[in-house]
C-alpha positions as a Markdown table, in Angstrom:
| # | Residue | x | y | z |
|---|---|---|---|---|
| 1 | Unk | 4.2 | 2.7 | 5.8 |
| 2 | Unk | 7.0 | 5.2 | 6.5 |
| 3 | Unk | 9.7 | 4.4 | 9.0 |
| 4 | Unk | 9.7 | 6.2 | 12.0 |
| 5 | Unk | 12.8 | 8.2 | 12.0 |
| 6 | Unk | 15.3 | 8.0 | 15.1 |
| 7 | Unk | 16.5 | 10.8 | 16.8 |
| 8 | Unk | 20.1 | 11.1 | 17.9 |
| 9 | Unk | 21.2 | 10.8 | 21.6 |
| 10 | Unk | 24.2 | 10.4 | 23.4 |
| 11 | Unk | 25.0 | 8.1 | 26.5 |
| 12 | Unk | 26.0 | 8.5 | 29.9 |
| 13 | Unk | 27.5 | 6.0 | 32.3 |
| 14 | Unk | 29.4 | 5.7 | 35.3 |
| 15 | Unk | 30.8 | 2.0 | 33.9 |
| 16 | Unk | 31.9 | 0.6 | 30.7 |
| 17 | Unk | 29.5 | -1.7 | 30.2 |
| 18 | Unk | 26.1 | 0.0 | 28.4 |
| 19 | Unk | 24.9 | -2.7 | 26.4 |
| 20 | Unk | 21.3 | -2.8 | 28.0 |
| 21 | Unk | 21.0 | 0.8 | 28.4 |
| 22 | Unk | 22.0 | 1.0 | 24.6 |
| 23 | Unk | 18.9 | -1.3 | 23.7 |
| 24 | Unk | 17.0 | 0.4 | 25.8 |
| 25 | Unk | 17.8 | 3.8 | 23.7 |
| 26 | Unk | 17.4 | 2.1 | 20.3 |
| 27 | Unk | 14.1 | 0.7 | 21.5 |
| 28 | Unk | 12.8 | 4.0 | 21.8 |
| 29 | Unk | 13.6 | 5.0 | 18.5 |
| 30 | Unk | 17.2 | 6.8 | 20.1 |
| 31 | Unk | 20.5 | 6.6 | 17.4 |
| 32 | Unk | 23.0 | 6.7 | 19.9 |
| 33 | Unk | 26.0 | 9.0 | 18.2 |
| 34 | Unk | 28.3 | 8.8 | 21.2 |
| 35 | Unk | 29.3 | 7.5 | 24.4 |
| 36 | Unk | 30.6 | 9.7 | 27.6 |
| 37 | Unk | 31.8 | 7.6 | 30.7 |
| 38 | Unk | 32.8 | 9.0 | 34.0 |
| 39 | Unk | 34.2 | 5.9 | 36.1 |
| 40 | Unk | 32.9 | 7.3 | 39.7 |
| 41 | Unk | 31.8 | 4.7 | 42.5 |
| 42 | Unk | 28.8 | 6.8 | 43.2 |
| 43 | Unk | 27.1 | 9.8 | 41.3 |
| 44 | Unk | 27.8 | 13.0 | 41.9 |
| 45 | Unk | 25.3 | 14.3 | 44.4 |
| 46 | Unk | 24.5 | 17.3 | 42.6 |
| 47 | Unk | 24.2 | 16.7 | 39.2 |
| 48 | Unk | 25.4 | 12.9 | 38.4 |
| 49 | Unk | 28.9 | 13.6 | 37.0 |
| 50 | Unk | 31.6 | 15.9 | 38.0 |
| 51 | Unk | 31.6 | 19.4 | 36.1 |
| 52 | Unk | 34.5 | 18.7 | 34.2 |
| 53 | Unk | 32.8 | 15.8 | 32.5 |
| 54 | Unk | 29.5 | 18.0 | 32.6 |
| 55 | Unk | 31.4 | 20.7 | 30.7 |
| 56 | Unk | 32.8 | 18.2 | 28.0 |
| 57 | Unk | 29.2 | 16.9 | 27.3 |
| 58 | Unk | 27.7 | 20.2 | 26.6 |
| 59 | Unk | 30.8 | 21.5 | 24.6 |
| 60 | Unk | 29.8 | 18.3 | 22.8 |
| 61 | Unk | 25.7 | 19.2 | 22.3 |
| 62 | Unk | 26.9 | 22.5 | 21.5 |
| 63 | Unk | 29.3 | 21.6 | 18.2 |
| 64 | Unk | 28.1 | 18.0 | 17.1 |
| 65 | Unk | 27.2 | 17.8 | 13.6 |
| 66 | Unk | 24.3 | 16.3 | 15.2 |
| 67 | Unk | 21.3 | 17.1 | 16.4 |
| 68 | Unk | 21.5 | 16.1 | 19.8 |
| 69 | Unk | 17.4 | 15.8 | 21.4 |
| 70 | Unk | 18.4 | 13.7 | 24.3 |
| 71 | Unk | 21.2 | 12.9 | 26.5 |
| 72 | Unk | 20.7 | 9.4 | 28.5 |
| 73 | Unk | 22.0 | 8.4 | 31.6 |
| 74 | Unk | 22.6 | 4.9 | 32.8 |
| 75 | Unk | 21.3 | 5.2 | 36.3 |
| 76 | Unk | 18.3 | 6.7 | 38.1 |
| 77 | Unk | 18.4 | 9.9 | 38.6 |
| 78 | Unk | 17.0 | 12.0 | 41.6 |
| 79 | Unk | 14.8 | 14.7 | 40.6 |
| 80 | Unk | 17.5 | 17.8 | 41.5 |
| 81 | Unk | 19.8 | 16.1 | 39.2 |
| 82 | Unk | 17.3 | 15.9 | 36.8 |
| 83 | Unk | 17.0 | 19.5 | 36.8 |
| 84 | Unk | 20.2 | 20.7 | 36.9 |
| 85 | Unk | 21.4 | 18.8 | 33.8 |
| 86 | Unk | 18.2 | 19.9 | 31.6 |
| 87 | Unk | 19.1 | 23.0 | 32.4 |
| 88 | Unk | 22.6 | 23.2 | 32.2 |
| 89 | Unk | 22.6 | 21.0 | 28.6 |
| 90 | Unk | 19.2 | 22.3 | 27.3 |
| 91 | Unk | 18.3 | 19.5 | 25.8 |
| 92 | Unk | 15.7 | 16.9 | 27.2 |
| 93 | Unk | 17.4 | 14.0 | 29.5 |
| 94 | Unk | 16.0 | 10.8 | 30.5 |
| 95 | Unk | 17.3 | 8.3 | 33.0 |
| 96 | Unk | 17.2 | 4.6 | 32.8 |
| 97 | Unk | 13.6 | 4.1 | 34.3 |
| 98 | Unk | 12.4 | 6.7 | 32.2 |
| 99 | Unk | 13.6 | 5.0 | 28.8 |
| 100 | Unk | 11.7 | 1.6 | 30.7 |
| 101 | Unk | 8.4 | 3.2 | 31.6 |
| 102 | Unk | 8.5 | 4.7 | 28.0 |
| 103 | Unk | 8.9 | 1.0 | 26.7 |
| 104 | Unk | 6.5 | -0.1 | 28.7 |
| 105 | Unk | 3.7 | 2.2 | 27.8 |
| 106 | Unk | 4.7 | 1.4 | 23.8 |
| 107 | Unk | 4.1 | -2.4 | 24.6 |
| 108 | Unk | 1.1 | -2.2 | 26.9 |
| 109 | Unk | -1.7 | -3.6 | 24.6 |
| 110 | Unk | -4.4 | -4.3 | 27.3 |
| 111 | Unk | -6.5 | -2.7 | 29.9 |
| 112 | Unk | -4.7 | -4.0 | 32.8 |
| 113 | Unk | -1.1 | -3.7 | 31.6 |
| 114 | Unk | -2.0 | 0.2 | 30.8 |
| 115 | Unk | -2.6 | 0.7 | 34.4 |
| 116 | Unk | 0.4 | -0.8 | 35.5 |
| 117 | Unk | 2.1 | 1.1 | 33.2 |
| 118 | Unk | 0.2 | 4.3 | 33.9 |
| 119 | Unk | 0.5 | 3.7 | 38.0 |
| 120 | Unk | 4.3 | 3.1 | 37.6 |
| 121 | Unk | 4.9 | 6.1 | 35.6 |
| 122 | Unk | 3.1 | 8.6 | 38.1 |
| 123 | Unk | 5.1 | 6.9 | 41.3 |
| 124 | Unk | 7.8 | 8.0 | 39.0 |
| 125 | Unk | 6.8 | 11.3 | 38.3 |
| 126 | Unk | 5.5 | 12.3 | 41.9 |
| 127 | Unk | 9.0 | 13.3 | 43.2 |
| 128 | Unk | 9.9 | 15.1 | 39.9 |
| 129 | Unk | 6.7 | 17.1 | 40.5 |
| 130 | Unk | 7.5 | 18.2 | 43.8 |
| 131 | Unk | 11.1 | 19.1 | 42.5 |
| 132 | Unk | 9.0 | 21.6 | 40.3 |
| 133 | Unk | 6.4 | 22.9 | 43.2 |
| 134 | Unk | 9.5 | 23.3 | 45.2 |
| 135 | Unk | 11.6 | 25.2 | 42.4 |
| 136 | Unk | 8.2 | 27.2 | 41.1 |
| 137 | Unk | 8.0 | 28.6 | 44.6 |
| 138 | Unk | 11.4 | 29.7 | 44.9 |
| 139 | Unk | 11.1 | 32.0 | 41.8 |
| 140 | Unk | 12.4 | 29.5 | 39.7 |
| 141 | Unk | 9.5 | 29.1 | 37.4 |
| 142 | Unk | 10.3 | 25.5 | 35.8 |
| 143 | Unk | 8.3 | 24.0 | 33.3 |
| 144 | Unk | 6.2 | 20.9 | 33.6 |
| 145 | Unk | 8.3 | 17.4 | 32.7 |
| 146 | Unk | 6.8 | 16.6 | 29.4 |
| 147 | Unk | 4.3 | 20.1 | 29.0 |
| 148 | Unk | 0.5 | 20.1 | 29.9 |
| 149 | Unk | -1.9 | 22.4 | 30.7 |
| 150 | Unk | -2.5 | 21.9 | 34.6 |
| 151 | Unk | 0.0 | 24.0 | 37.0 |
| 152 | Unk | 2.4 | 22.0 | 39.0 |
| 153 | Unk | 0.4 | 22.1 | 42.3 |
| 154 | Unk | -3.0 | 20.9 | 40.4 |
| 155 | Unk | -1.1 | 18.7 | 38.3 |
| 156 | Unk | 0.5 | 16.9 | 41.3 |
| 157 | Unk | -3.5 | 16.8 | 42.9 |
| 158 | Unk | -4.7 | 15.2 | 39.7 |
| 159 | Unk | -1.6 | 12.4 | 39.6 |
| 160 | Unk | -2.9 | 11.3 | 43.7 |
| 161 | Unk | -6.3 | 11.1 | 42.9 |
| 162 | Unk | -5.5 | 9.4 | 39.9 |
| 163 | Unk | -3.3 | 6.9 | 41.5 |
| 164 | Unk | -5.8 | 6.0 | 44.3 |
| 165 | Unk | -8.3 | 5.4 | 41.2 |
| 166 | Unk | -5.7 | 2.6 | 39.5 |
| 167 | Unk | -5.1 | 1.1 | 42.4 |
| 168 | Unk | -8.3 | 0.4 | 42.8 |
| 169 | Unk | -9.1 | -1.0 | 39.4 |
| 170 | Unk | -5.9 | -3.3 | 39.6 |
| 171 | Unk | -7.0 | -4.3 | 43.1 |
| 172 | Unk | -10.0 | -5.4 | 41.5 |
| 173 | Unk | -8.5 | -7.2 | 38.4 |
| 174 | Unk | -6.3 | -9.0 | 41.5 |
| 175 | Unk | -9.0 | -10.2 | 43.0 |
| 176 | Unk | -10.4 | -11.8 | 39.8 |
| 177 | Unk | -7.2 | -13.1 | 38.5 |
| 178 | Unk | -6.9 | -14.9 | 42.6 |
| 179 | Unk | -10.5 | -16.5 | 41.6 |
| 180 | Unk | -9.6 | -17.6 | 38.5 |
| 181 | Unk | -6.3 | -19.4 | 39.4 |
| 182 | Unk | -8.1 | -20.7 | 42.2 |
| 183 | Unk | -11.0 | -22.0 | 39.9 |
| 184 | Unk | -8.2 | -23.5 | 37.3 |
| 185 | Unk | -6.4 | -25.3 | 40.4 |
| 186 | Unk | -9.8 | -26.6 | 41.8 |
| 187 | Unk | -10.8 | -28.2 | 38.4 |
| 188 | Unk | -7.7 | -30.2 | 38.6 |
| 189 | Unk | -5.1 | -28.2 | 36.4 |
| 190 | Unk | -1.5 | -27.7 | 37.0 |
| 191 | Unk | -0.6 | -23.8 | 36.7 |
| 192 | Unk | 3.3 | -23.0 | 35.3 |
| 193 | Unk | 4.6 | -19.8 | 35.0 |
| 194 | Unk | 6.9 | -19.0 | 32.2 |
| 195 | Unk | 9.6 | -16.2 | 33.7 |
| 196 | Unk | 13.0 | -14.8 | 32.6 |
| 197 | Unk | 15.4 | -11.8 | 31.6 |
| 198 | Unk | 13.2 | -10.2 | 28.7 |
| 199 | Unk | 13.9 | -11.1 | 25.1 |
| 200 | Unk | 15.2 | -14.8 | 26.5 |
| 201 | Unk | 12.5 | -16.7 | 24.6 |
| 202 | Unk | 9.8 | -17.4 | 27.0 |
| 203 | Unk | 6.6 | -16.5 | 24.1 |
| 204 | Unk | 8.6 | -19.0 | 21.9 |
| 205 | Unk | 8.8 | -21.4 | 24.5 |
| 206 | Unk | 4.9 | -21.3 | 25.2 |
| 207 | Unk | 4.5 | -21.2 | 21.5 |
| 208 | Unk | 6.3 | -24.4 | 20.8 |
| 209 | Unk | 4.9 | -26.1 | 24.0 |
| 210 | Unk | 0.9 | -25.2 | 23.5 |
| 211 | Unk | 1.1 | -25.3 | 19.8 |
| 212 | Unk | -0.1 | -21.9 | 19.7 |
| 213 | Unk | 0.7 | -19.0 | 17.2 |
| 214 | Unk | 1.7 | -16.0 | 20.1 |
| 215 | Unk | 2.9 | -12.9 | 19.0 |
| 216 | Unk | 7.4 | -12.9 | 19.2 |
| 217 | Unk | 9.0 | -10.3 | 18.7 |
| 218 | Unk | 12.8 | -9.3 | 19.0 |
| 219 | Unk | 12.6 | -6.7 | 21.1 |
| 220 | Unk | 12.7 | -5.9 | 24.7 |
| 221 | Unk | 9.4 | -6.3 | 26.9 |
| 222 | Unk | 7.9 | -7.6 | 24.1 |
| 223 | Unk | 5.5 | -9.0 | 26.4 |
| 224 | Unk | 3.6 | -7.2 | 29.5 |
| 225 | Unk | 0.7 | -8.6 | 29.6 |
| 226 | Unk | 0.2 | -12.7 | 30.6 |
| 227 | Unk | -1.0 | -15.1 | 28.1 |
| 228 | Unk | -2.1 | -18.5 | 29.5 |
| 229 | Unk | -2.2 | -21.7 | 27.3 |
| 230 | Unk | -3.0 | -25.5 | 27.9 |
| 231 | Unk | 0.4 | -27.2 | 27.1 |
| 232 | Unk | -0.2 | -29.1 | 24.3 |
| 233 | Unk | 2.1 | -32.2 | 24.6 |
| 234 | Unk | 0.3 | -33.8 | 27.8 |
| 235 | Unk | -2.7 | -35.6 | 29.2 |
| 236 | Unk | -1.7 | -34.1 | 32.5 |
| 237 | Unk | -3.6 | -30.9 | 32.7 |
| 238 | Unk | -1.2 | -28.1 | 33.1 |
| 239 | Unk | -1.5 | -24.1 | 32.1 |
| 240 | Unk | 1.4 | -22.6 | 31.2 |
| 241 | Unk | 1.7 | -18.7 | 31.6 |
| 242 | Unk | 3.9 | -16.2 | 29.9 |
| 243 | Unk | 4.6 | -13.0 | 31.9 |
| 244 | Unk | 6.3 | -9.8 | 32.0 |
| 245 | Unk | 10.2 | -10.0 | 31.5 |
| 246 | Unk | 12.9 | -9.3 | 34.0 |
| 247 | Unk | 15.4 | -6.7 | 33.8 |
| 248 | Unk | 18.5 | -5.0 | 37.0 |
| 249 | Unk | 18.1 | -2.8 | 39.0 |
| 250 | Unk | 14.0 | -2.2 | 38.5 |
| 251 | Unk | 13.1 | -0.3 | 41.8 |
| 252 | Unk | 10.5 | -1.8 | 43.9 |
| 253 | Unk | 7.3 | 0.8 | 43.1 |
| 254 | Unk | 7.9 | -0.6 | 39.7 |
| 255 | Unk | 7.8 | -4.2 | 40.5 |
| 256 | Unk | 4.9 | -3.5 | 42.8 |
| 257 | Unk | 2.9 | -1.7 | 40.1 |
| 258 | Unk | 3.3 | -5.2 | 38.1 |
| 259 | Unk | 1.8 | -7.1 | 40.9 |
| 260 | Unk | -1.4 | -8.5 | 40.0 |
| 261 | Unk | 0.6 | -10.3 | 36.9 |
| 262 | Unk | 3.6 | -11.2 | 38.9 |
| 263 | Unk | 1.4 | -13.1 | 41.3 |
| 264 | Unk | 1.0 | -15.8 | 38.2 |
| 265 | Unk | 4.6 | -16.6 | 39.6 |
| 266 | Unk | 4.4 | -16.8 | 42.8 |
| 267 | Unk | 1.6 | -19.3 | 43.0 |
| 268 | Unk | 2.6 | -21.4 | 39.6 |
| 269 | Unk | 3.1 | -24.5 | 40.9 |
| 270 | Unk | 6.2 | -24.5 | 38.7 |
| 271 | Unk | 8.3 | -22.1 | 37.9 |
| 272 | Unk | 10.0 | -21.8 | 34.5 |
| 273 | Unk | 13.2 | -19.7 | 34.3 |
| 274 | Unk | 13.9 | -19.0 | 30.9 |
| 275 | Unk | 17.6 | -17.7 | 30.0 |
| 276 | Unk | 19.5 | -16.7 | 26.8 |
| 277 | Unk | 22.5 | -19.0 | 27.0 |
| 278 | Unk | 23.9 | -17.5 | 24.4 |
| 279 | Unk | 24.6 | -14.3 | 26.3 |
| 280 | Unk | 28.8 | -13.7 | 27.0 |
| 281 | Unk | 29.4 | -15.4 | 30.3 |
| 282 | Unk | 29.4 | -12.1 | 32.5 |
| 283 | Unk | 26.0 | -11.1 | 31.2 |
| 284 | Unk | 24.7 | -14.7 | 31.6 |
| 285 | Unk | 25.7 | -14.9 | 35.1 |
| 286 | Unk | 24.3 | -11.0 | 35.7 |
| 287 | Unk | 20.7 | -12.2 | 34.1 |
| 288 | Unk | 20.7 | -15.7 | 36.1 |
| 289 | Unk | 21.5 | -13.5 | 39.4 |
| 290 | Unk | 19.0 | -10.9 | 38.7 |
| 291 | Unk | 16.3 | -13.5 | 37.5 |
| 292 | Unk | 16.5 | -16.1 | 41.0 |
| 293 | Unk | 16.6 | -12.5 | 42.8 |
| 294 | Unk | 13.3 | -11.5 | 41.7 |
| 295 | Unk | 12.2 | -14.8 | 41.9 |
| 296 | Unk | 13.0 | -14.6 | 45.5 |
| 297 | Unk | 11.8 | -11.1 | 45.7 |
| 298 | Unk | 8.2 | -12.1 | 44.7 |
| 299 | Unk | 8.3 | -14.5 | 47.5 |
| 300 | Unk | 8.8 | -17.8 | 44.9 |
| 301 | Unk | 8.4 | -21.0 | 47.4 |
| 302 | Unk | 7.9 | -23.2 | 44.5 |
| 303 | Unk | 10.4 | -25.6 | 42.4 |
| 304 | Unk | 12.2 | -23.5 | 39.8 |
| 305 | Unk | 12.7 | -25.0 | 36.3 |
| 306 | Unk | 16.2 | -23.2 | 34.8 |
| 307 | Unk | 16.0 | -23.3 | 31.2 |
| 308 | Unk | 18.7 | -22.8 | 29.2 |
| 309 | Unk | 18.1 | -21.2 | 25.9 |
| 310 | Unk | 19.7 | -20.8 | 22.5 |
| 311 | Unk | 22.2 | -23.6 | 23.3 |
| 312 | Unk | 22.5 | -24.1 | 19.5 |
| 313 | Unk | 24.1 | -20.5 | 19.2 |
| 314 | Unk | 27.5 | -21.9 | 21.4 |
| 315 | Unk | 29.7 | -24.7 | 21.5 |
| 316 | Unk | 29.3 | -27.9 | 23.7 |
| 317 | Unk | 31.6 | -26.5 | 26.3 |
| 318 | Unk | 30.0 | -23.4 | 27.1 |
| 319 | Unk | 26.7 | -24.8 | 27.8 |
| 320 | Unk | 29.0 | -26.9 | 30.1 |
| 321 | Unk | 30.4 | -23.7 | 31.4 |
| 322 | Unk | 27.2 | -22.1 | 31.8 |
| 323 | Unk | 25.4 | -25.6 | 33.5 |
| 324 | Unk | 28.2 | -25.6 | 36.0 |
| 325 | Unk | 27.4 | -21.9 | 37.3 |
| 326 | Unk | 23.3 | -22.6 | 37.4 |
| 327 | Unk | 23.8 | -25.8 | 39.8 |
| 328 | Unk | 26.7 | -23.7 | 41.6 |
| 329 | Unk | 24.5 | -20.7 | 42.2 |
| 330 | Unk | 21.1 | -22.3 | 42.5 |
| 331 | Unk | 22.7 | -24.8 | 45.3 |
| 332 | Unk | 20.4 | -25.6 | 48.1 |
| 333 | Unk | 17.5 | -24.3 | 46.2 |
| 334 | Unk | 14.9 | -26.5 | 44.6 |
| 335 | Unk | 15.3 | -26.3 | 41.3 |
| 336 | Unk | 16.4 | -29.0 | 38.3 |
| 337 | Unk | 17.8 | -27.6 | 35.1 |
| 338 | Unk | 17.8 | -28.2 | 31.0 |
| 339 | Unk | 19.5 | -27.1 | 28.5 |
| 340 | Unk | 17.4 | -26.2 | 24.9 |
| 341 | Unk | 17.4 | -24.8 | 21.7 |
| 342 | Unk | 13.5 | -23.5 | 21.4 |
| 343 | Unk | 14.4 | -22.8 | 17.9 |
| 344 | Unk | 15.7 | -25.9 | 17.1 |
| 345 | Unk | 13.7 | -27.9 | 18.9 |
| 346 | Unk | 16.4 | -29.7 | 20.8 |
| 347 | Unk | 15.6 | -31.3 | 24.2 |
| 348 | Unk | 12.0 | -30.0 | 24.8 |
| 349 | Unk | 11.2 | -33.8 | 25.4 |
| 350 | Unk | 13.8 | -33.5 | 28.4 |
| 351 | Unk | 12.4 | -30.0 | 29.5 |
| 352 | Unk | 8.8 | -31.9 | 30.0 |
| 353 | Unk | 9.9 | -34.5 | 31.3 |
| 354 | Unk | 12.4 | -32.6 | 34.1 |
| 355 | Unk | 8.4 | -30.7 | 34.3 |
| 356 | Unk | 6.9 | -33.2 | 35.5 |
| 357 | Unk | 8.9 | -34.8 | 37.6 |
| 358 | Unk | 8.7 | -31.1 | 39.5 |
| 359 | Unk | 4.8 | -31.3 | 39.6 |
| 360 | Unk | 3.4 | -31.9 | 43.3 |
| 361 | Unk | 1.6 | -34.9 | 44.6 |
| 362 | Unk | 1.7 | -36.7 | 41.5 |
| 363 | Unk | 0.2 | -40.3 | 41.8 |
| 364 | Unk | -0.1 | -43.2 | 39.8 |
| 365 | Unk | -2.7 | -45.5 | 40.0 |
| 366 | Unk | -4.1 | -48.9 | 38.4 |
| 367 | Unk | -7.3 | -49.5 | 38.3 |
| 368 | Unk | -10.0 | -52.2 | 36.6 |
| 369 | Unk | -13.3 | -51.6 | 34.7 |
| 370 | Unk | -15.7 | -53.3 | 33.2 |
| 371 | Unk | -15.7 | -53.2 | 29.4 |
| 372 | Unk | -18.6 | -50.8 | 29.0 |
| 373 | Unk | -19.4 | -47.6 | 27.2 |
| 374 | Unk | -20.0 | -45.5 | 30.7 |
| 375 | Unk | -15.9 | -46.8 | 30.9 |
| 376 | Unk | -15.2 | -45.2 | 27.3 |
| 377 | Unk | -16.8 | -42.3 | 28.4 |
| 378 | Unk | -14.6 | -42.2 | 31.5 |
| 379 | Unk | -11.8 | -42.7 | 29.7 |
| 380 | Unk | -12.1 | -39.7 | 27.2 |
| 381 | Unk | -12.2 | -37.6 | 30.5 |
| 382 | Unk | -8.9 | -39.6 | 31.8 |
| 383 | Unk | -7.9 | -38.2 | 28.8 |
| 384 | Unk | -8.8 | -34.7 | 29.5 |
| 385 | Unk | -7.3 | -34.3 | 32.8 |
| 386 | Unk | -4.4 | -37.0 | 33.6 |
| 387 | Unk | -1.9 | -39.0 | 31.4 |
| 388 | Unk | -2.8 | -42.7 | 30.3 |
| 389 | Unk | 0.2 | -44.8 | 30.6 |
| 390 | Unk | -1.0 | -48.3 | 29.8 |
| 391 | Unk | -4.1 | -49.6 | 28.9 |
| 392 | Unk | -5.4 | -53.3 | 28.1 |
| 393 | Unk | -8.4 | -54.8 | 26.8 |
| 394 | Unk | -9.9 | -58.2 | 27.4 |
| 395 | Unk | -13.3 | -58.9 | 29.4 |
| 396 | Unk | -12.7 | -56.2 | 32.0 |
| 397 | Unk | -10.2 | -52.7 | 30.9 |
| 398 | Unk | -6.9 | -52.3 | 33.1 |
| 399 | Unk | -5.1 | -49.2 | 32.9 |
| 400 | Unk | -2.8 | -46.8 | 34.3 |
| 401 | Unk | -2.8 | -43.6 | 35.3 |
| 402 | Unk | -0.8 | -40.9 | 36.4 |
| 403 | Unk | -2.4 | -37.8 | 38.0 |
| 404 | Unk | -2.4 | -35.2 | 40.9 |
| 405 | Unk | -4.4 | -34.7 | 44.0 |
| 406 | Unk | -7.7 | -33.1 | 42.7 |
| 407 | Unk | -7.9 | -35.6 | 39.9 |
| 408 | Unk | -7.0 | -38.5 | 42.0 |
| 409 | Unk | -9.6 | -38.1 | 44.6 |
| 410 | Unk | -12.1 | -37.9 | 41.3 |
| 411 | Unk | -10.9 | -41.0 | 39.4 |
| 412 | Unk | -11.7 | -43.1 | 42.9 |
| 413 | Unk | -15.0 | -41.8 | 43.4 |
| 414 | Unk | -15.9 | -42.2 | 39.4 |
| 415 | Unk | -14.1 | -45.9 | 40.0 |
| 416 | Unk | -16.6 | -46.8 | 42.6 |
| 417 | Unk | -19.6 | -45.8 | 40.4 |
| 418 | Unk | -18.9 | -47.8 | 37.6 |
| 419 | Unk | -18.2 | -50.2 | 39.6 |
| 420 | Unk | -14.8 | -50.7 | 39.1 |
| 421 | Unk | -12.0 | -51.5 | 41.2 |
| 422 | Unk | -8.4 | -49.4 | 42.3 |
| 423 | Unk | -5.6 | -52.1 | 42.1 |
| 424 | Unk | -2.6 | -50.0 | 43.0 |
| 425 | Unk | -1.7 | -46.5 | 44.4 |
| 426 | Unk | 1.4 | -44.6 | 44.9 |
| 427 | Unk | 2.4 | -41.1 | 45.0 |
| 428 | Unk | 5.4 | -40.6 | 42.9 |
């Protein structure tokens, strides 16, 4: 299979730092060939960046050995701005959200993560649509954003009829998604929610944990849609969920579109943060910031587990480093914290157990049976749905058991008709 060629772009920021935007380019397919920064506070109202700058970059486009098919800018532009710089450089330009909702639609691989995608990219659009009804009825004649056959007014019709139509279908897939969790909480599981900065190494996480075979990839938003697993290294029942990855500065329409798979977070009963510890210190503290503000965003009520990721990648001391500013920042919060290497395997016995200890109305219990096979059979569902701590055989069976609420309330009324007895009950 051929390799899809890249096309060269340049970049434009109004700070030094363009590491994510630069991924973002190269994840589209973009060979970035240079780098134009204008250090403003705020963008020029008009068109971004100042004119002088303006000037330099088309001089640029004009005589770069290059050929230049899109400029990018770090930032969101407003749909004037947009304008004026296609114009003025003649060469397609995207803004940040633009190079996301392109990633996005690349990655979407199921129904309802294509009408997410679909609904955020026409919130985006609307207001760059009206730019061109506006501009079309001044005289200005502008073309439609990407081409297509409808005019601008029919166009902009078609993209609110359309909307009203997704959001209907993903209210629908809400609903059942609501039913479902409500179903999985009722049957006596725990429901954990695997979150993070994308490309941290939550699918490897949920790989490792469920001894499953996921899809990872190296690449940004690698996953949109949730995948949900029965963790794999405990008789207490827990699902573990993988979702959508986090990312600055996302606007709200776009976190909104997302909703229906976002809610797998905010009613996990735990919350697992993942982050890439190996990240520089300034981006690790940007990504845990941007991370517990989303979290908080989505209304998260919930403990928060903070994972710390690719610990084998630094020293001893930066982990140290990095633990010091979790606790700092997370203060007052509930939340615990662990430090792992998903690759190597280190500490994911600590990370489970740090888990549970963050699971609600746990209680253990010890109870007697007789020695029968209705107790056998009882026990291969203790299996199924709690953790066996201790068990010992003579002329009656004594064990232990750790479990939650649901299950509790079960293992009593399956007690009594077996005619058993409950010993001991705490809550832990």
């Amino acid at each position: 299979m051929q390799k899809k060629s890249k096309k060269a772009g340049i970049l434009v920021s109004l700070h030094d730092d363009v590491n994510e935007i630069r991924l973002l380019a190269e994840s589209n397919d973009y060979h970035i060939v240079n780098t134009f920064v204008q250090h403003r506070d705020h963008p020029d109202v008009t068109s971004y960046i100042g004119i002088g700058k303006r000037d330099e970059i088309k001089e640029y486009i004009a005589t770069s050995e290059e050929d230049i098919s899109v400029v990018i800018i770090d930032g969101t532009l407003k749909p004037s701005q947009w304008f004026v710089l296609e114009n003025y450089w003649n060469v397609t330009v995207y803004d940040r959200l633009r190079l996301i909702l392109m990633i996005f639609k690349d990655r979407a691989d199921r129904k309802e993560a294509r009408l997410q995608v679909r609904l955020a990219e026409l919130q985006y659009e609307r207001p760059f649509v009206r730019e061109l009804i506006h501009r079309a009825r001044s005289g200005e004649h502008p073309g439609l954003m990407a081409g297509g056959e409808y005019q601008v007014d029919d166009y902009y019709e078609m993209m609110k009829k359309q909307m009203k139509q997704i959001k209907e279908k993903l209210n629908h897939i809400r609903k059942q998604r609501h039913l479902r969790r409500h179903h999985r909480h009722h049957s006596g599981y725990f429901l954990v929610s695997l979150a993070g900065y994308t490309n941290a190494g939550k699918s490897s996480l949920l790989n490792v944990l469920t001894d499953e075979q996921i899809d990872v990839e190296d690449r940004l938003f690698s996953t949109l849609s949730t995948t949900t697993r029965k963790l794999d290294q405990s008789h207490i029942p827990i699902l573990m969920t993988d979702t959508v990855g986090f990312i600055q500065r996302l606007p709200a329409w776009i976190i909104d579109a997302f909703h229906s798979t976002l809610e797998e977070i905010k009613d996990a009963d735990v919350v697992i943060l993942v982050v890439d510890a190996s990240d520089s210190f300034s981006v690790f503290q940007r990504k845990v910031k941007t991370s517990m503000d989303e979290l908080s965003d989505l209304g998260v009520t919930n403990p928060v587990l903070v994972v710390l990721n690719k610990t084998d990648l630094i020293s001893n001391e930066q982990v140290d480093v990095k633990e010091q500013f979790v606790s700092a920042f997370c203060a007052g919060k509930k939340f615990d914290m662990v430090s792992i290497s998903v690759h190597q395997h280190l500490h994911l016995d600590e990370l489970l157990k740090k888990l549970y200890s963050l699971l609600p109305q746990l209680y253990q219990i010890e109870i007697q049976l007789p020695n029968t096979e209705e107790t056998q059979s009882f026990l291969s569902w203790v299996y199924e749905y709690s953790r066996l701590e201790d068990i010992v055989y003579t002329d009656k069976v004594n064990m232990v058991i750790t479990t939650h609420q649901q299950i509790k309330d079960k293992i009593i009324s399956k007690v009594a008709s077996l005619k058993g007895n409950v010993i001991d009950m705490k809550q832990l």
